[in-house]
ROKE-492446 format. One record per atom (N, C-alpha, C): residue number from 1; residue in three letters; atom name; z, y, x. Coordinates in pm, 1 decimal. Atoms other than C-alpha are relative to their C-alpha. Example, Ala and Ser with C-alpha at 12.3 -4.5 7.8 and 13.67 -1.06 7.14 Angstrom:
{atom 1,ALA,N,{0.0,-119.0,89.0}}
{atom 1,ALA,CA,{780.0,-450.0,1230.0}}
{atom 1,ALA,C,{0.0,120.0,90.0}}
{atom 2,SER,N,{-6.0,-119.0,-82.0}}
{atom 2,SER,CA,{714.0,-106.0,1367.0}}
{atom 2,SER,C,{73.0,109.0,-77.0}}
***
This chain:
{atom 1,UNK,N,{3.0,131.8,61.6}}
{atom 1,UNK,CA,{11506.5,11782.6,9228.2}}
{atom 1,UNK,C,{132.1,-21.0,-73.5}}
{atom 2,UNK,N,{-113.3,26.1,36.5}}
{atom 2,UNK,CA,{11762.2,11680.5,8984.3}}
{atom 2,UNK,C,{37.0,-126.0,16.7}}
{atom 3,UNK,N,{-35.5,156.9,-52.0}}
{atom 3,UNK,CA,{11966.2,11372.3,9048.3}}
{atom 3,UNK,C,{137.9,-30.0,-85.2}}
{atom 4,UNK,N,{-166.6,15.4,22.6}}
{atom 4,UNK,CA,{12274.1,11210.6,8931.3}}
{atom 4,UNK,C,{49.4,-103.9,77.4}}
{atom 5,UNK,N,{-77.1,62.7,-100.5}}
{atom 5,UNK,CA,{12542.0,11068.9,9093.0}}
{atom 5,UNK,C,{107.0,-94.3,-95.6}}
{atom 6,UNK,N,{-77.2,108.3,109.8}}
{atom 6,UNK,CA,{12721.9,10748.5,8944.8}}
{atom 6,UNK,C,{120.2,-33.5,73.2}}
{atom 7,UNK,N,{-142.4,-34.7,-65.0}}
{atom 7,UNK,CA,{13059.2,10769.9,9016.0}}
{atom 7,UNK,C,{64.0,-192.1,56.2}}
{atom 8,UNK,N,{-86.1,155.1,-40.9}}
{atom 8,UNK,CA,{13122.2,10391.5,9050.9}}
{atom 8,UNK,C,{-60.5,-48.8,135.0}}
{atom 9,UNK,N,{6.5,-7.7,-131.9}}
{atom 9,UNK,CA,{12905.4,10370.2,9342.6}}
{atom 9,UNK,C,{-58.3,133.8,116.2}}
{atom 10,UNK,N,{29.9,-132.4,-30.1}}
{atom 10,UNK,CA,{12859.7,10741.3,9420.2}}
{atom 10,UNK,C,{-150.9,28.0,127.6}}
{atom 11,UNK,N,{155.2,-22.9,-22.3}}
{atom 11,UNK,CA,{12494.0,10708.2,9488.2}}
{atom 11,UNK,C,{-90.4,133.5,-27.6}}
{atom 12,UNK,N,{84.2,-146.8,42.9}}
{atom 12,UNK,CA,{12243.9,11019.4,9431.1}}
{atom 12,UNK,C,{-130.9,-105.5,-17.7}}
{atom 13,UNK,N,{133.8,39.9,12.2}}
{atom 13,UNK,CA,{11920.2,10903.7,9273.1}}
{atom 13,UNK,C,{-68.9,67.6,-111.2}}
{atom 14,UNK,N,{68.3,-58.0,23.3}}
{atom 14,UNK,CA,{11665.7,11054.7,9118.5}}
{atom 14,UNK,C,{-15.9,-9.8,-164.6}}
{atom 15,UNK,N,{2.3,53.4,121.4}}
{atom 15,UNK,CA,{11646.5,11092.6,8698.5}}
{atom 15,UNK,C,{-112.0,-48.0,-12.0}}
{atom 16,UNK,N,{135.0,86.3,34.2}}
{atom 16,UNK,CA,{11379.4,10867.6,8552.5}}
{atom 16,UNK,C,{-84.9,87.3,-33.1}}
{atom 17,UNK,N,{146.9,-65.7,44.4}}
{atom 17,UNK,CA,{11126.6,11118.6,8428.6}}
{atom 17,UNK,C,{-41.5,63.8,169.7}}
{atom 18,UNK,N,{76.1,-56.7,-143.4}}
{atom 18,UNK,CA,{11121.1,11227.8,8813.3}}
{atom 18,UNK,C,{-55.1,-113.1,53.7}}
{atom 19,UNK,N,{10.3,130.9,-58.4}}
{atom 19,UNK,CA,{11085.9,10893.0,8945.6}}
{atom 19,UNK,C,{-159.2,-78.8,-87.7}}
{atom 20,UNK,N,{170.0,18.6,90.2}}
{atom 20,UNK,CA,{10777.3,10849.1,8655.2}}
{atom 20,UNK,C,{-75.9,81.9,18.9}}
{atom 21,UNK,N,{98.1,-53.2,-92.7}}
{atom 21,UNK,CA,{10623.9,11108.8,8773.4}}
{atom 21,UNK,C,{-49.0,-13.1,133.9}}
{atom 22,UNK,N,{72.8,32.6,-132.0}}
{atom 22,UNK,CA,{10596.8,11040.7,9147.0}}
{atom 22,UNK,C,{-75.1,-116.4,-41.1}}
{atom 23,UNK,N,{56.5,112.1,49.5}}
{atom 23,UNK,CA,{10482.9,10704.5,9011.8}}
{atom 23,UNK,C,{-146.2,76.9,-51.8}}
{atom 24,UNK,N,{86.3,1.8,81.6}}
{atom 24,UNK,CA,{10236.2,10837.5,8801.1}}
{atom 24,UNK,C,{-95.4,37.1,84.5}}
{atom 25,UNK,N,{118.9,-70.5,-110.7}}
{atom 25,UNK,CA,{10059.6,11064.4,9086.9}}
{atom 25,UNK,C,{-23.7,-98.6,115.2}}
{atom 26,UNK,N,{32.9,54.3,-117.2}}
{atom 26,UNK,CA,{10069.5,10796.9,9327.8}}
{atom 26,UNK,C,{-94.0,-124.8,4.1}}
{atom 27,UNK,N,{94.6,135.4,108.2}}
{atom 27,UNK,CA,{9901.7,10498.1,9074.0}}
{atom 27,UNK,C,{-112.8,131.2,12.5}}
{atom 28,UNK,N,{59.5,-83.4,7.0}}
{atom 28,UNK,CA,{9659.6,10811.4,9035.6}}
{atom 28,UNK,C,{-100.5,-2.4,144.8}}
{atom 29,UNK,N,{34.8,3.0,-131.2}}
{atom 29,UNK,CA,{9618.1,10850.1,9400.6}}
{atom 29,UNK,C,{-43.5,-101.6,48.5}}
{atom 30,UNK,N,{76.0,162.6,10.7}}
{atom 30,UNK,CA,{9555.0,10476.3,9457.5}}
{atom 30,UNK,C,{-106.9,-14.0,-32.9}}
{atom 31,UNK,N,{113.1,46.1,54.7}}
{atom 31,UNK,CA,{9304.2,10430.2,9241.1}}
{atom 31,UNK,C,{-96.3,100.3,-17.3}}
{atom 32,UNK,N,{129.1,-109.8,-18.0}}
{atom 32,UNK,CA,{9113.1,10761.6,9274.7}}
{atom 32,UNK,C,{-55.9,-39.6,163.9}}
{atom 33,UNK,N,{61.2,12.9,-153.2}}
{atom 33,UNK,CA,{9096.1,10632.8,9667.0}}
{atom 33,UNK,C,{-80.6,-173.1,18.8}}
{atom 34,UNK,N,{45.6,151.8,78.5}}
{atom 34,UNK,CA,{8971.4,10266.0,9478.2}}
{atom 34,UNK,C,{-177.6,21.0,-30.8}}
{atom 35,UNK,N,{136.5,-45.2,86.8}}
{atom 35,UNK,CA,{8668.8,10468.6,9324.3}}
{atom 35,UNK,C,{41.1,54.2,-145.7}}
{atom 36,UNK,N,{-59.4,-15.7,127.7}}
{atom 36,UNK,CA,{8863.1,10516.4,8979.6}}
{atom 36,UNK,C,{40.5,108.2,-22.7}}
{atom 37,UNK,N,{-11.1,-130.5,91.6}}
{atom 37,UNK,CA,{8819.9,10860.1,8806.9}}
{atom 37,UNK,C,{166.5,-23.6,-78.4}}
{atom 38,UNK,N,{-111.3,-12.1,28.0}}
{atom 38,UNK,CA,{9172.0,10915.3,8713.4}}
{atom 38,UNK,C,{42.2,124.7,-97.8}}
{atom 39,UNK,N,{1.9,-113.4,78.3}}
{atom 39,UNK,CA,{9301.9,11170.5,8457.7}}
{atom 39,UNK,C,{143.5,-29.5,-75.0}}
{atom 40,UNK,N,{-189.9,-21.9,-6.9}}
{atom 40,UNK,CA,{9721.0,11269.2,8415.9}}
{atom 40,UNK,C,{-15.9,14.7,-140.8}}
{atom 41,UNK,N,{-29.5,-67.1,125.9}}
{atom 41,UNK,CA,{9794.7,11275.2,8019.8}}
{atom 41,UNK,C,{121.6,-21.4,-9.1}}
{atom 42,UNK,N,{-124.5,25.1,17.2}}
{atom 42,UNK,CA,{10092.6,11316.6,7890.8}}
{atom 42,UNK,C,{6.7,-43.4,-168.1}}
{atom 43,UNK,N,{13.7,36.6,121.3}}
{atom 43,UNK,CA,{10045.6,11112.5,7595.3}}
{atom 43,UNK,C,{124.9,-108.8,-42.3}}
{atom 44,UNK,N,{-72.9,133.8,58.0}}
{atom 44,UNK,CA,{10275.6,10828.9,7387.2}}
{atom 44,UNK,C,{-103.0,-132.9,31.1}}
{atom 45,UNK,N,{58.5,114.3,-6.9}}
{atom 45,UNK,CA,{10174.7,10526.6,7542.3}}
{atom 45,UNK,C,{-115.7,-29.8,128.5}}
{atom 46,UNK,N,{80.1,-49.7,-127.5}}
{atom 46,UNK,CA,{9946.7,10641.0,7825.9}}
{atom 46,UNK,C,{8.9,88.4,99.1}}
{atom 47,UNK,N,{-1.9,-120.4,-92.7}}
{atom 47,UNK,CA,{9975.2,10839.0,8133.3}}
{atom 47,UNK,C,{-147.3,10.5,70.9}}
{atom 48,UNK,N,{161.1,-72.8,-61.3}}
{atom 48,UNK,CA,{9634.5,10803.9,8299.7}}
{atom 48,UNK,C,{-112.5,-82.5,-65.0}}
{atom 49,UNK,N,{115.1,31.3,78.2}}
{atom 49,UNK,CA,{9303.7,10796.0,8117.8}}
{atom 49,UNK,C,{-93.2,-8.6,173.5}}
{atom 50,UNK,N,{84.7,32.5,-72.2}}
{atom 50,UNK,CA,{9075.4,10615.4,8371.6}}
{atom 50,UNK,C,{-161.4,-46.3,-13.5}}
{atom 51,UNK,N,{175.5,35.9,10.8}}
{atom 51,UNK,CA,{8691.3,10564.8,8413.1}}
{atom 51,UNK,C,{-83.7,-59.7,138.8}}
{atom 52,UNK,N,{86.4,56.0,-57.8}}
{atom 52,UNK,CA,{8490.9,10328.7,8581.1}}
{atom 52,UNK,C,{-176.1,-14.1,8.4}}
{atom 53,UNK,N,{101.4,16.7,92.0}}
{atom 53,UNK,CA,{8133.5,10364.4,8570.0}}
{atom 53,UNK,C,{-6.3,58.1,-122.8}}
{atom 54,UNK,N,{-40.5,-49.0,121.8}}
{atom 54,UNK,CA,{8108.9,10372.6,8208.1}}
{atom 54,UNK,C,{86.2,10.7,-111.3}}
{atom 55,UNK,N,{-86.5,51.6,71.2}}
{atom 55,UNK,CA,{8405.8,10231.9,8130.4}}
{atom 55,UNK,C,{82.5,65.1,-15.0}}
{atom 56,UNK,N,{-51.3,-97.1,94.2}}
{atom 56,UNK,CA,{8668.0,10459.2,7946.2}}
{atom 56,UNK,C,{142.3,-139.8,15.6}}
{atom 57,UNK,N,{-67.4,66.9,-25.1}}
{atom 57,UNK,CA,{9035.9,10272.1,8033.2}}
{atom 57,UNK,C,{147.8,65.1,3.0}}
{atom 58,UNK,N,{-136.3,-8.5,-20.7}}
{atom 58,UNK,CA,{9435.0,10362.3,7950.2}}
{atom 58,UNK,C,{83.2,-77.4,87.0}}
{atom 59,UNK,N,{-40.8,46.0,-75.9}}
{atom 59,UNK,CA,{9675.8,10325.9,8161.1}}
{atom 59,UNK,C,{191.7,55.3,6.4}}
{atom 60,UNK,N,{-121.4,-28.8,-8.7}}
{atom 60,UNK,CA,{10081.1,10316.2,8156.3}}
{atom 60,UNK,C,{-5.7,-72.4,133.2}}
{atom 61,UNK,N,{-72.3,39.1,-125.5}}
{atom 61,UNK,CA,{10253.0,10354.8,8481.7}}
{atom 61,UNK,C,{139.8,-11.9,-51.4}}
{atom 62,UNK,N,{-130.3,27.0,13.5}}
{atom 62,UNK,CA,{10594.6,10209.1,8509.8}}
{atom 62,UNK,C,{57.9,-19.9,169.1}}
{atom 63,UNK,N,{-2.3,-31.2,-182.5}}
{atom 63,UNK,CA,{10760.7,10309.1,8882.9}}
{atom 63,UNK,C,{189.0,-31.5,12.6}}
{atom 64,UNK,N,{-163.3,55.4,-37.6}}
{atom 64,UNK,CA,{11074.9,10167.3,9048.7}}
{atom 64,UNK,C,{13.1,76.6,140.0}}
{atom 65,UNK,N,{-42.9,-72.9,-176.5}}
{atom 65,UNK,CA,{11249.2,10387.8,9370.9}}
{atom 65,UNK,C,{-12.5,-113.3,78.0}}
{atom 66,UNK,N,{-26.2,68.5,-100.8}}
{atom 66,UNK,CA,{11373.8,10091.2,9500.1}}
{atom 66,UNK,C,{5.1,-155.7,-82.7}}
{atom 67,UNK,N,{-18.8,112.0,107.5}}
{atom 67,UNK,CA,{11412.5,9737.4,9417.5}}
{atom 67,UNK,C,{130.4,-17.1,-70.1}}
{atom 68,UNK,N,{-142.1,20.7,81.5}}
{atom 68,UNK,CA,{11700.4,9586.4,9174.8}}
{atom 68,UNK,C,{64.9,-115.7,61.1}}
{atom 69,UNK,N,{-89.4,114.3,-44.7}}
{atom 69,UNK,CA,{12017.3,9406.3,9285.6}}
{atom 69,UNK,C,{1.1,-122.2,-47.2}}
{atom 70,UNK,N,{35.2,131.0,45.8}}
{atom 70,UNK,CA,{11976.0,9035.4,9280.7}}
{atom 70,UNK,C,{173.7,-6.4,-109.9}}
{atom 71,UNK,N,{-161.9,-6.1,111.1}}
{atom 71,UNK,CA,{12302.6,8968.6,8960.3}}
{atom 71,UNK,C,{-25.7,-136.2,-52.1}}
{atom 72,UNK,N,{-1.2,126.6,112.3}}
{atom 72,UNK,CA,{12370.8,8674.2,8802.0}}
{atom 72,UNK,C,{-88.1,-143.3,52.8}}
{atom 73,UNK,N,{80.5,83.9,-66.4}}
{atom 73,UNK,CA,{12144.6,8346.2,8867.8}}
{atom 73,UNK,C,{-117.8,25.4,64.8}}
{atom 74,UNK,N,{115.5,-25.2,-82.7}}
{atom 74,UNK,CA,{11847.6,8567.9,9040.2}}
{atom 74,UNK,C,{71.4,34.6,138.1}}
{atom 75,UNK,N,{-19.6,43.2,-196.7}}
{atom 75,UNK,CA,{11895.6,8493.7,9401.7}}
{atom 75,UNK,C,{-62.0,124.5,58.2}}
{atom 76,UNK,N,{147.6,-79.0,-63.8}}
{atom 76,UNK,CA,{11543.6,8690.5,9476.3}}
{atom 76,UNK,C,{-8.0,139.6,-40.2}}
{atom 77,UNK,N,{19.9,-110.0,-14.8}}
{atom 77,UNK,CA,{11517.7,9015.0,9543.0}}
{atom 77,UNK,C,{-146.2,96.8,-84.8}}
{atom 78,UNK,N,{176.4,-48.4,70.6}}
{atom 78,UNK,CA,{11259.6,9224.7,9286.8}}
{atom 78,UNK,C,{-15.0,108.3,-16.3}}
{atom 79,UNK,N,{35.5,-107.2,89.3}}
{atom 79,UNK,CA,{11162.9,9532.6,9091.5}}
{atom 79,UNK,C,{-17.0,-5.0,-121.6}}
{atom 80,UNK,N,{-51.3,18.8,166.0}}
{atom 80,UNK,CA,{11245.7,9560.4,8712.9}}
{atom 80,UNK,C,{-17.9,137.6,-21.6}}
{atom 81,UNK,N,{53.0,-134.2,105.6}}
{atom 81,UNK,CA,{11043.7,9764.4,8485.5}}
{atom 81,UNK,C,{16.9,-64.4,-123.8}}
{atom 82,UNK,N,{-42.7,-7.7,180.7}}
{atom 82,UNK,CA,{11092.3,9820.1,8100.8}}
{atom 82,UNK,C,{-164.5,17.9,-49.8}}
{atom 83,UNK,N,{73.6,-25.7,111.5}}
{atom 83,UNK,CA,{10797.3,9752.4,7912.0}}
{atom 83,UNK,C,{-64.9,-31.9,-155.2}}
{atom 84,UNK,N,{-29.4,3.1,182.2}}
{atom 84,UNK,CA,{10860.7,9794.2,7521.8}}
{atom 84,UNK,C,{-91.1,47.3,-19.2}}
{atom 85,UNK,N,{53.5,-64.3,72.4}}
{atom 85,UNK,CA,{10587.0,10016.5,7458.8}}
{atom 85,UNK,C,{-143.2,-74.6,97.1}}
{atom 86,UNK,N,{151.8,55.5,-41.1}}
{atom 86,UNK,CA,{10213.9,9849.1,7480.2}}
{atom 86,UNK,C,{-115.9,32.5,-34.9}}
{atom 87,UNK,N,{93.1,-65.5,15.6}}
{atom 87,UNK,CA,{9981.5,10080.9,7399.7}}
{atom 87,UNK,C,{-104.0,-7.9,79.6}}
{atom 88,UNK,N,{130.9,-40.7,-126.4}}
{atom 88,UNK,CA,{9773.7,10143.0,7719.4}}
{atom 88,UNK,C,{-93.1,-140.2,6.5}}
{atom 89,UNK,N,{52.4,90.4,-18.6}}
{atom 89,UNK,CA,{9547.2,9880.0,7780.1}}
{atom 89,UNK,C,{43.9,-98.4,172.4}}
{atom 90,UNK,N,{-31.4,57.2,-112.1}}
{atom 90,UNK,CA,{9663.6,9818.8,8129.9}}
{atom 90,UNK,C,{112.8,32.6,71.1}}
{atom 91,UNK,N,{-118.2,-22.5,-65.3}}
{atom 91,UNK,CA,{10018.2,9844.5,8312.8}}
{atom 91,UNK,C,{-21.7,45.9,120.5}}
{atom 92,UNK,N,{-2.0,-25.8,-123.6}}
{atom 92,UNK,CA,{10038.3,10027.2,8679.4}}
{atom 92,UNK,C,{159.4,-71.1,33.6}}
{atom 93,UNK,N,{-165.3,-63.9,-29.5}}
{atom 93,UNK,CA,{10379.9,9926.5,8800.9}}
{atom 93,UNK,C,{-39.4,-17.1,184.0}}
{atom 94,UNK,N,{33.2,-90.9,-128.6}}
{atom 94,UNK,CA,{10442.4,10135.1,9126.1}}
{atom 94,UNK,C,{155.5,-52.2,69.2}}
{atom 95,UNK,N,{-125.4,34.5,-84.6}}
{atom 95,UNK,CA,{10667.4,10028.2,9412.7}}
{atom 95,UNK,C,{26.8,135.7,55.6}}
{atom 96,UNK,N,{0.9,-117.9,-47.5}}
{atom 96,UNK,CA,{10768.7,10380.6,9504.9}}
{atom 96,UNK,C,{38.8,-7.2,154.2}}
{atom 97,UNK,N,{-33.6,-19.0,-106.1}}
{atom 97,UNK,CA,{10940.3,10311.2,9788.8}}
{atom 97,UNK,C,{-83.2,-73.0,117.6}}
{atom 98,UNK,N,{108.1,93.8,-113.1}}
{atom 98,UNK,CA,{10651.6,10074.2,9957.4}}
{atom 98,UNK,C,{-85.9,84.7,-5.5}}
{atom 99,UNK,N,{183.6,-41.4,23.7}}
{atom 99,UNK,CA,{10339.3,10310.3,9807.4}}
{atom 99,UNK,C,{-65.3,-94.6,-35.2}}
{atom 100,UNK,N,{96.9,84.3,57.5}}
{atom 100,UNK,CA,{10218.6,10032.6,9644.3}}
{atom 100,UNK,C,{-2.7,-46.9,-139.1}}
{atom 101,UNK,N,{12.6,50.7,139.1}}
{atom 101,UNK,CA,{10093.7,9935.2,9329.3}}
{atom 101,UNK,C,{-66.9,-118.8,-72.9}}
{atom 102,UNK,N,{40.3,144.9,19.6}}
{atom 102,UNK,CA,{10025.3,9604.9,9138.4}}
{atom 102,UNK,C,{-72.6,32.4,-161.1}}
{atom 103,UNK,N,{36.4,6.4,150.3}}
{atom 103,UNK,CA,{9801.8,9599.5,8827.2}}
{atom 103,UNK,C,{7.8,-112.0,-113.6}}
{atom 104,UNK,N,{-26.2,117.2,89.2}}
{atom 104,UNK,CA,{9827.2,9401.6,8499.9}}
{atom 104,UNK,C,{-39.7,53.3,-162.4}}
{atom 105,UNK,N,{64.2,-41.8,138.8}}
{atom 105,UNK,CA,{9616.7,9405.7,8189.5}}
{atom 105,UNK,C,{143.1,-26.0,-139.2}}
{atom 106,UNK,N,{-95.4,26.6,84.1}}
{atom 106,UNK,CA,{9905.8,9473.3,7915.8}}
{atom 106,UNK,C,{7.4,-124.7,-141.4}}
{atom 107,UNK,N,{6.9,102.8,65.8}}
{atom 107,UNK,CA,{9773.8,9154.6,7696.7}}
{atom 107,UNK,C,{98.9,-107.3,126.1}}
{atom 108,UNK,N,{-23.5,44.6,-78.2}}
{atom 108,UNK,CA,{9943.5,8970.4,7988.0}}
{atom 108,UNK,C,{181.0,22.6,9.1}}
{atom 109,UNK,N,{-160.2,-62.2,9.2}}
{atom 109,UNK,CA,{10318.9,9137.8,7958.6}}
{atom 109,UNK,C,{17.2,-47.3,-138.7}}
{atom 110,UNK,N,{-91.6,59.2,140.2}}
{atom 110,UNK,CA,{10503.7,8923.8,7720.6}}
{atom 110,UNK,C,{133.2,-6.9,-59.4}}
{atom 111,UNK,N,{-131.9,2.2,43.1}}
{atom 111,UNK,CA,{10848.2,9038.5,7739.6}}
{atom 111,UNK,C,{33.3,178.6,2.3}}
{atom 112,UNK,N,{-65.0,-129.4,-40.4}}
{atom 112,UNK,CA,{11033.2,9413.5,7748.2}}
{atom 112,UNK,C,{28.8,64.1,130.1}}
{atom 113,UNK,N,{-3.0,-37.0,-140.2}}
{atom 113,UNK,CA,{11129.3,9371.9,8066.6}}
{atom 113,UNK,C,{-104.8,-81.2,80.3}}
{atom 114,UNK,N,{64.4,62.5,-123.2}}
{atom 114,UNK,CA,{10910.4,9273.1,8362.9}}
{atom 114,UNK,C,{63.7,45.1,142.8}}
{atom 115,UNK,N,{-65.0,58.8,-164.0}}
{atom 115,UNK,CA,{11033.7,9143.1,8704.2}}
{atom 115,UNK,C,{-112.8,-23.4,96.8}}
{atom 116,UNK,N,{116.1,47.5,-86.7}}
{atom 116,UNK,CA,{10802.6,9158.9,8992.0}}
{atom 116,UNK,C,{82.0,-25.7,129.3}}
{atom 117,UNK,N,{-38.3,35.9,-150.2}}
{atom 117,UNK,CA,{10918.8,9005.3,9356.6}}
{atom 117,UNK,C,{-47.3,67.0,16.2}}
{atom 118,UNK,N,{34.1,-107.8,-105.9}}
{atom 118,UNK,CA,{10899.5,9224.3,9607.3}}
{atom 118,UNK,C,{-93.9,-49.9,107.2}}
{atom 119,UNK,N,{130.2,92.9,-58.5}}
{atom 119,UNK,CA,{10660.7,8957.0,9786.3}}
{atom 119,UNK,C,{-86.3,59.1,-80.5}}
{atom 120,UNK,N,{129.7,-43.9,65.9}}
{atom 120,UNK,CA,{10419.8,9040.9,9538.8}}
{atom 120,UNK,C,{-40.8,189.2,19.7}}
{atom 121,UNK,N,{55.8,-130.7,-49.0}}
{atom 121,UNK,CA,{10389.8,9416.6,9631.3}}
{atom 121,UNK,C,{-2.7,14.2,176.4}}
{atom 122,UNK,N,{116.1,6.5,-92.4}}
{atom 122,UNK,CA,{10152.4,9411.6,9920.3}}
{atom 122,UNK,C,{-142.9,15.5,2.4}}
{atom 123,UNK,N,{207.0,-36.8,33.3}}
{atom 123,UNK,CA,{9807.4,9522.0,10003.1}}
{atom 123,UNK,C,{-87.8,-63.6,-27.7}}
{atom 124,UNK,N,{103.6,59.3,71.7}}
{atom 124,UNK,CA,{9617.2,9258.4,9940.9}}
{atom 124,UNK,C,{-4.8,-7.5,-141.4}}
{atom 125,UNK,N,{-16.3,-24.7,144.8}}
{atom 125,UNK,CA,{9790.9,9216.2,9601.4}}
{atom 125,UNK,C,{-53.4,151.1,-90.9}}
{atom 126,UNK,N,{0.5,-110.4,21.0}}
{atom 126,UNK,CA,{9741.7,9561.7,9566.3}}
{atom 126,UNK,C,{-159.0,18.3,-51.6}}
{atom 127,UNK,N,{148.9,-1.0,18.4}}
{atom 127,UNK,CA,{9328.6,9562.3,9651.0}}
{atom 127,UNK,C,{-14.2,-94.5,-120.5}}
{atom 128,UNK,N,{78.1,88.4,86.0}}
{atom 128,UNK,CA,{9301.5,9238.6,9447.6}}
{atom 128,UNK,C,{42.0,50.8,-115.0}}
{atom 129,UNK,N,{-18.7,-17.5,128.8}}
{atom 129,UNK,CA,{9468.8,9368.5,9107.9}}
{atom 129,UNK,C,{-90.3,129.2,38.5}}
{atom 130,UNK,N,{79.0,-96.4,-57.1}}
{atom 130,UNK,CA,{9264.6,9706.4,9181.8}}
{atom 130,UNK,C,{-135.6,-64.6,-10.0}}
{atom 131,UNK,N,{125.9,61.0,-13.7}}
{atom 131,UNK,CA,{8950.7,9500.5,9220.2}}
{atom 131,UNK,C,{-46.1,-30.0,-98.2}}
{atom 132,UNK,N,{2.3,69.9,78.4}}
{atom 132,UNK,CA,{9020.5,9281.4,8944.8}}
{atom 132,UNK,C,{20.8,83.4,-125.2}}
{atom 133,UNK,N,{-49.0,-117.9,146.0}}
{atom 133,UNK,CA,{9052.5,9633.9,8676.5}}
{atom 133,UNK,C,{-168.8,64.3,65.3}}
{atom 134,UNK,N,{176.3,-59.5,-25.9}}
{atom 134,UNK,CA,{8681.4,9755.7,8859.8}}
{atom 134,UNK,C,{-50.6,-126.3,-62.6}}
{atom 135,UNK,N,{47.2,94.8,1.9}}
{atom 135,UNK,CA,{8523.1,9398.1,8779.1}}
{atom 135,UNK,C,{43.6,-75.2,-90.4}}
{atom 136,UNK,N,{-13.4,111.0,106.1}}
{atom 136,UNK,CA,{8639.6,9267.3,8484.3}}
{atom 136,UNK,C,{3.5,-156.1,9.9}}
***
């Protein structure tokens, strides 16, 4: 595994394309154990081409190790993903370090960055966005 180490708080963590990949296989894994035909591309704008039924569905994962330090006027403890690029039709973002994942149709993401509480990654949240991408 490659890692780097940031000298100001001489941490070891994992580079981002590793950290998007476990993400990617584990949104994968989720939702193939959902019912959701799953399929790894390595495309601009999509990582998994999904199928429901007959339904035909992109999908960007965006995966955090751990959560981000509360700074400045956020008190609350979250997970902060980057998403500039809105291609896919639907967002995964993956709590890596819980195994859990929260869905969100990318008409719905209105800024670059997105902030999710760490309240909100939990299993029910989990089944119900999951539910709510089978069931339109």
């Amino acid at each position: 595994m490659s890692v780097v180490v940031t000298r100001s708080e001489g941490i070891i963590v994992p580079l981002n394309t590793e950290t998007g990949r476990r993400g990617e296989f584990l949104a994968a894994y989720i939702l193939e154990s959902h019912g959701i035909e799953c399929h790894h591309v390595n495309r601009e704008g999509a990582d998994l081409w999904c199928k429901v039924r007959d339904r035909v569905f992109t999908v960007e994962v965006k995966s955090a190790s751990r959560q981000a330090k509360p700074s400045g006027n956020r008190k609350n403890s979250h997970y902060q993903f980057h998403t500039l690029e809105k291609s896919a039709e639907f967002f995964c973002f993956v709590a890596l370090d819980r195994q859990l994942v929260i869905m969100r149709p990318t008409a719905l993401i209105t800024s670059g960055t997105t902030r999710i509480s760490i309240a909100e990654f939990n299993e029910a949240n989990q089944r119900r966005t999951i539910e709510e991408l089978i069931n339109p």
